[in-house]
C-alpha positions as CSV (number, residue, x, y, z in Angstrom):
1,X,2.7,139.8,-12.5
2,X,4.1,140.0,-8.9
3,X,5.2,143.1,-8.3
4,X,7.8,143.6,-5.0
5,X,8.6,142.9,-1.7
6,X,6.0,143.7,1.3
7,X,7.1,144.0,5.0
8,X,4.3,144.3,7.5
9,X,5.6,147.1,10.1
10,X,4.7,146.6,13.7
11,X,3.5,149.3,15.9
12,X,2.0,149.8,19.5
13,X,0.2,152.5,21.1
14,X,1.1,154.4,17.5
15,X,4.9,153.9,17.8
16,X,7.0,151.6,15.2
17,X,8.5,148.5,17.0
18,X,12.0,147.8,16.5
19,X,11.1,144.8,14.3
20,X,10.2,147.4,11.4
21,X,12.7,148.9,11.3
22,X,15.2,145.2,11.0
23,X,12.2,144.3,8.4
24,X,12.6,147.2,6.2
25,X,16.2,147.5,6.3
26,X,15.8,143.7,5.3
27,X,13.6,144.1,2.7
28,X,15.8,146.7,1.0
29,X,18.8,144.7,0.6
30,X,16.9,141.6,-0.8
31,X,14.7,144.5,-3.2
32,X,18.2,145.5,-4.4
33,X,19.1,142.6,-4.8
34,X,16.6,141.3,-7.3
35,X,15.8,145.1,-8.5
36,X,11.9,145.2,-6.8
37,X,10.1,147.7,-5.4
38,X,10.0,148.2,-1.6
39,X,6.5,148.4,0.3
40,X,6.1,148.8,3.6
41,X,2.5,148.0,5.4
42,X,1.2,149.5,8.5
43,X,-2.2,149.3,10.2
44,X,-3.7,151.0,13.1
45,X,-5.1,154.4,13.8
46,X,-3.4,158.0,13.3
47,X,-0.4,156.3,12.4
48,X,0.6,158.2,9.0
49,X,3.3,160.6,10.2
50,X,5.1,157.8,11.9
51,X,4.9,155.4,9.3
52,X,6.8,157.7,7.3
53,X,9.8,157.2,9.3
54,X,10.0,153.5,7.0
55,X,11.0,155.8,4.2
56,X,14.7,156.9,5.9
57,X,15.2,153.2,6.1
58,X,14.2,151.8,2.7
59,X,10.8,151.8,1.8
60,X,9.5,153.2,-1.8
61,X,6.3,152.8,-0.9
62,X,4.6,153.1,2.1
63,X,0.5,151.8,2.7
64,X,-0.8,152.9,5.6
65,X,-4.5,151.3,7.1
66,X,-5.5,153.7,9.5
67,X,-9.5,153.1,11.5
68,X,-10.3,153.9,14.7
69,X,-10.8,149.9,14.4
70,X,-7.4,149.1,13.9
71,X,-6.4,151.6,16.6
72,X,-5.6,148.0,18.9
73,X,-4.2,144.5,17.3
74,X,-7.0,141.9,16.5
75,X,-6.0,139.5,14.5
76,X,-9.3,138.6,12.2
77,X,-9.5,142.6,11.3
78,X,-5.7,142.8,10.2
79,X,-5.5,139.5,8.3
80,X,-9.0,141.1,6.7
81,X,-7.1,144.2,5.8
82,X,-3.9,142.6,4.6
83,X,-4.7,139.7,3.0
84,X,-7.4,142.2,0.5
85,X,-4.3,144.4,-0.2
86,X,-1.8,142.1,-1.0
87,X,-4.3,139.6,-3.2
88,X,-4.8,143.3,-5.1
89,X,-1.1,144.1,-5.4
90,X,0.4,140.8,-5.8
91,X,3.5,141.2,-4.3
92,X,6.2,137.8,-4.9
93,X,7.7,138.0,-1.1
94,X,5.9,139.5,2.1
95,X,7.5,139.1,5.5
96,X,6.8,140.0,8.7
97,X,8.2,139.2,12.1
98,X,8.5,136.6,14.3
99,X,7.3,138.5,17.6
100,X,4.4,137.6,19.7
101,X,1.9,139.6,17.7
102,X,3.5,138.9,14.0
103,X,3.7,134.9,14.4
104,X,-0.2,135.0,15.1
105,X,-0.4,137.5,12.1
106,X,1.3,135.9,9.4
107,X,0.2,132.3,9.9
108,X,-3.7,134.0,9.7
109,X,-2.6,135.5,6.9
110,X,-0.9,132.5,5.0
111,X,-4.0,130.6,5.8
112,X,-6.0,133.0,4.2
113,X,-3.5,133.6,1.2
114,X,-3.4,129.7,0.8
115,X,0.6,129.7,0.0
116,X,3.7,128.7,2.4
117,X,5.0,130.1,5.7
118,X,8.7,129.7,6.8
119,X,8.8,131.0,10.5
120,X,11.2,132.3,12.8
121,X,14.0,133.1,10.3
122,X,17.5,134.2,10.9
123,X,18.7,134.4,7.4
124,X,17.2,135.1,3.7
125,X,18.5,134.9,0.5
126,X,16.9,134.8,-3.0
127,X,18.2,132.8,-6.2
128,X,16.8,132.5,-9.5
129,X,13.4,134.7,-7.3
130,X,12.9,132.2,-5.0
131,X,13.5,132.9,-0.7
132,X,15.4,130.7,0.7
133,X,14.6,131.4,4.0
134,X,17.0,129.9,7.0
135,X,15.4,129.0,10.1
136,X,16.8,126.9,12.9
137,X,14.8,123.3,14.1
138,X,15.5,120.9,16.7
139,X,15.7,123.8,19.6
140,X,18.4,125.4,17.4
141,X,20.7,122.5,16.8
142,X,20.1,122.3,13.1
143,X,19.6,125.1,10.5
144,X,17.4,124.9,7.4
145,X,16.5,126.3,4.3
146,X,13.1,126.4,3.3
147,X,11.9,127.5,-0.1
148,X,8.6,127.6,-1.3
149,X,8.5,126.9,-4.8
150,X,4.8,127.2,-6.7
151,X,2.7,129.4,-3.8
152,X,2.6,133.0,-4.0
153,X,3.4,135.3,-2.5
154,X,6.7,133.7,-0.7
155,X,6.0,134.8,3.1
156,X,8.6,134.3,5.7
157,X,8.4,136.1,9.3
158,X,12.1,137.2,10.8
159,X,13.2,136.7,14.3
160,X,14.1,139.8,16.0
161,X,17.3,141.0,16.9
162,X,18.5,138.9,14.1
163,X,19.0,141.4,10.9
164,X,20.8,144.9,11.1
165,X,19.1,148.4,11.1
166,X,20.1,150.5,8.2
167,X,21.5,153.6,9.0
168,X,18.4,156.4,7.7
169,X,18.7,158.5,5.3
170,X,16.5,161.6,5.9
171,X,16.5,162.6,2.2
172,X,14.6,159.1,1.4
173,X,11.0,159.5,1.2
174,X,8.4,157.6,0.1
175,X,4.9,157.7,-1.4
176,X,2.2,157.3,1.0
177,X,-0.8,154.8,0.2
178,X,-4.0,155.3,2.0
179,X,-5.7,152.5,2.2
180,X,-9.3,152.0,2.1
181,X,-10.5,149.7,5.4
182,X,-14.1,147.8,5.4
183,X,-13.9,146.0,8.5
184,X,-17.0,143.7,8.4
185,X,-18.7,142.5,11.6
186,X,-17.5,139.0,11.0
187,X,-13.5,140.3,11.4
188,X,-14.0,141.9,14.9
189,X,-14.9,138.8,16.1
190,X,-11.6,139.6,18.8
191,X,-12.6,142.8,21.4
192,X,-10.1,143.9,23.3
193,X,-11.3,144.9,26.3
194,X,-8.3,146.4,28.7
195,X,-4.6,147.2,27.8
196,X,-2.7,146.1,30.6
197,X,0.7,148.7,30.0
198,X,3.6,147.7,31.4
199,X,4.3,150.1,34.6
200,X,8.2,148.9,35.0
201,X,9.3,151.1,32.1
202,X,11.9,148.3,30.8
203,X,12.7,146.9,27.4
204,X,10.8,143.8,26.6
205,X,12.7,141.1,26.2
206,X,11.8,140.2,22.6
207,X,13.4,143.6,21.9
208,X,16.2,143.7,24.1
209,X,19.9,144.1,23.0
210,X,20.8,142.9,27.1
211,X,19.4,140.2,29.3
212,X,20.6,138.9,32.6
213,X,18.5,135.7,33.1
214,X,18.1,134.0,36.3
215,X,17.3,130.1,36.6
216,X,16.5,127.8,39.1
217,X,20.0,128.3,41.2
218,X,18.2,131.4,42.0
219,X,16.4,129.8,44.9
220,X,13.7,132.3,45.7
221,X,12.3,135.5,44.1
222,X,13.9,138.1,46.7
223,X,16.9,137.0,45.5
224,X,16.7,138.4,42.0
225,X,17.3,141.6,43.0
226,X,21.4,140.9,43.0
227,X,20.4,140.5,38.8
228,X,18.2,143.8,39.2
229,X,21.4,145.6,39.8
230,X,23.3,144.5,37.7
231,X,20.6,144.7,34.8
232,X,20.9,148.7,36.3
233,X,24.3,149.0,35.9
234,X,24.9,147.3,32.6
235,X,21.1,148.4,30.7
236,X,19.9,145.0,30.5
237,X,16.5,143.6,30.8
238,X,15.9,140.9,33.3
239,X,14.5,137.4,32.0
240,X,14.0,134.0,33.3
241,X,13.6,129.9,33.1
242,X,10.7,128.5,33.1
243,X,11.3,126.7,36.1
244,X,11.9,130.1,38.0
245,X,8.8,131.3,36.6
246,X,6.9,128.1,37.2
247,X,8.2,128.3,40.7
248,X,6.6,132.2,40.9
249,X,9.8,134.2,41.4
250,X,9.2,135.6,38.2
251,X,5.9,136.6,36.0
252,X,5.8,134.7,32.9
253,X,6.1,137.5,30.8
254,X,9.9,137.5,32.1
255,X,10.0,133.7,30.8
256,X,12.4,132.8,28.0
257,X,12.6,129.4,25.9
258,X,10.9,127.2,24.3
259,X,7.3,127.7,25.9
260,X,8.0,131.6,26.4
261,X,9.7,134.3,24.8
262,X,13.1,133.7,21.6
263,X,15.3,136.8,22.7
264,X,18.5,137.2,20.5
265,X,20.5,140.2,22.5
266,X,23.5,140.9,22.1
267,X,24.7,139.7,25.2
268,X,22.9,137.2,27.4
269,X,23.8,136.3,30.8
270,X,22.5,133.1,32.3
271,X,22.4,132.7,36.2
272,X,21.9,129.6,37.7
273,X,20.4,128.5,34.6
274,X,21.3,124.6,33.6
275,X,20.7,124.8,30.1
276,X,18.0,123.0,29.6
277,X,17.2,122.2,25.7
278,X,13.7,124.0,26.0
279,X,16.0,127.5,27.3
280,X,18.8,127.4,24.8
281,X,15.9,127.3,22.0
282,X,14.8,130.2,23.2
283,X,18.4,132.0,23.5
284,X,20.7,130.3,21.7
285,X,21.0,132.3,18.8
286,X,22.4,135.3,21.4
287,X,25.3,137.1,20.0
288,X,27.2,136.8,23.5
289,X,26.0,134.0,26.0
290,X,27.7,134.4,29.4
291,X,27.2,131.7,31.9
292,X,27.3,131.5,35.9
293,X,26.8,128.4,37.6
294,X,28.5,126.1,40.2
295,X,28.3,122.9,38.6
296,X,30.7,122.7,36.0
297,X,28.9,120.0,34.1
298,X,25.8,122.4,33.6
299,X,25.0,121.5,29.6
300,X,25.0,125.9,30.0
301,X,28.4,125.8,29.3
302,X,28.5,124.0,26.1
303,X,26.9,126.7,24.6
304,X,28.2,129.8,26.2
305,X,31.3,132.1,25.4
306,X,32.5,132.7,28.0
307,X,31.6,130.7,31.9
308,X,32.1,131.4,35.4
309,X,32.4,128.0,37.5
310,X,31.1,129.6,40.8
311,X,28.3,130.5,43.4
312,X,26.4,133.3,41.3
313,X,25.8,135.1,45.2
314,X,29.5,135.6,45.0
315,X,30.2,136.1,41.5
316,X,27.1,138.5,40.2
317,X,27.9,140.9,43.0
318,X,31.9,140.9,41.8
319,X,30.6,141.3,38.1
320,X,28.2,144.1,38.7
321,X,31.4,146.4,40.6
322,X,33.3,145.7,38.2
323,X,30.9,147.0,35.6
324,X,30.7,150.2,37.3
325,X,34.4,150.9,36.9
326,X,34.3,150.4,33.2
327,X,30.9,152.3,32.5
């Protein structure tokens, strides 16, 4: 008999990713929904006292992997791990997220389960126990709803940025699961040898709530600094097209679209960006799209909220004193 709802939490370097918390909080509403049980899944390595924060947003249960081997993401050792535990608890819906690590994970993981994956979703719903899961195709232009009807368990992986937090509630608490890990030779098949950390200290993109994005109407890498200032002054992250990363003004891990990272902030402003098709699937689904760019015909402004017909040299500068009046 299936038995719940399983979310697999994300951590790094022993701290819970933002994505937990949107899965969890997600994971209660549809568990209330249907009246299941709550589980929440974490692996790594001395990792129990914070996966007991999950409890303050919704979790009844909460199993925790924790090896020395699980200490850094591979992905044969955690689809080992999971895919054991949930073929012994049987749950009817895990999901996970859509982030760089989690789309790896769960597809390994569906594989292995041999039932259905709907990625990158931006909306659930359950009727009569199945997920409908909402996910958008055609770089965004069309959404749909995917169900998977025999398979279990029903596995869909969320986009980030997409479903609200709950607010915690301290006197929630859950019961902790230690889980037994076997990691045979066979599943470290993946060593990592070097963690590269991240020395500028900003958000990532994937988990950023703002994003000033600079495009090809940037002309040279210098000139991103105008953007770096006004990322200061308003707590945004900066991003960019690929053709400004292709072009080297930017590292790749700045990139967003279609080849490179799917941000959903809450407000995204595109510089000299054109709007390609391949960029608007990777931030289209922003809450707030803001658009500079001289040519009024840019296909940018079909999809933004608000545009600025101008040079962005001119207009960025203007945008980012204003700013500093009102904050």
């Amino acid at each position: 008999m299936a038995k719940g709802i399983f979310i697999i939490a994300e951590q790094r370097g022993g701290t819970l990713r933002k994505i937990s918390l949107e899965l969890v909080s997600e994971g209660r509403r549809l568990a209330d929904q249907s009246g299941q049980s709550l589980a929440a899944v974490i692996l790594g390595h001395q990792i129990t006292e914070e996966a007991k924060k999950l409890a303050a947003y919704g979790a009844d249960t909460i199993y925790v992997a924790d090896a020395p081997e699980l200490a850094a993401y591979t992905p044969e050792a955690y689809t080992a791990v999971l895919s054991e535990l949930i073929k012994a608890q049987e749950p009817d819906i895990v999901l996970g997220g859509a982030s760089q690590q989690g789309k790896e994970l769960t597809a390994k993981l569906a594989a292995r389960l041999e039932t259905g994956l709907a990625m990158d979703c931006v909306g659930l719903s359950l009727e009569e126990g199945l997920l409908i899961a909402r996910r958008p195709i055609y770089a965004g232009k069309v959404y749909a709803d995917v169900v998977c009807e025999t398979a279990r368990p029903q596995m869909a992986s969320c986009r980030p940025n997409v479903f609200p937090i709950l607010e915690p509630d301290a006197a929630r608490t859950a019961e902790i699961v230690s889980v037994a890990v076997s990691i045979k030779p066979e599943d470290l098949r993946t060593t990592l040898v070097e963690e590269l950390a991240d020395q500028s200290g900003k958000v990532d993109l994937t988990e950023a709530t703002c994003i000033v994005s600079g495009g090809r109407g940037m002309k040279d890498s210098e000139n991103f600094v105008i953007l770096e200032k006004l990322a200061g002054v308003i707590g945004a992250t900066v991003g960019a097209s690929r053709s400004a990363v292709d072009a080297g003004w930017r590292p790749q891990s700045d990139q967003v679209g279609q080849t490179g990272k799917v941000v959903n902030p809450n407000l995204y402003v595109a510089c000299g960006i054109s709007g390609a098709i391949q960029h608007l699937a990777g931030m289209g689904s922003s809450k707030v799209i803001v658009a500079v760019n001289k040519d009024p015909d840019a296909p940018i402004f079909q999809k933004a909220d608000y545009g600025i017909v101008g040079d962005l040299f001119e207009v960025v500068p203007v945008l980012e004193e204003e700013f500093k009046k009102i904050m």
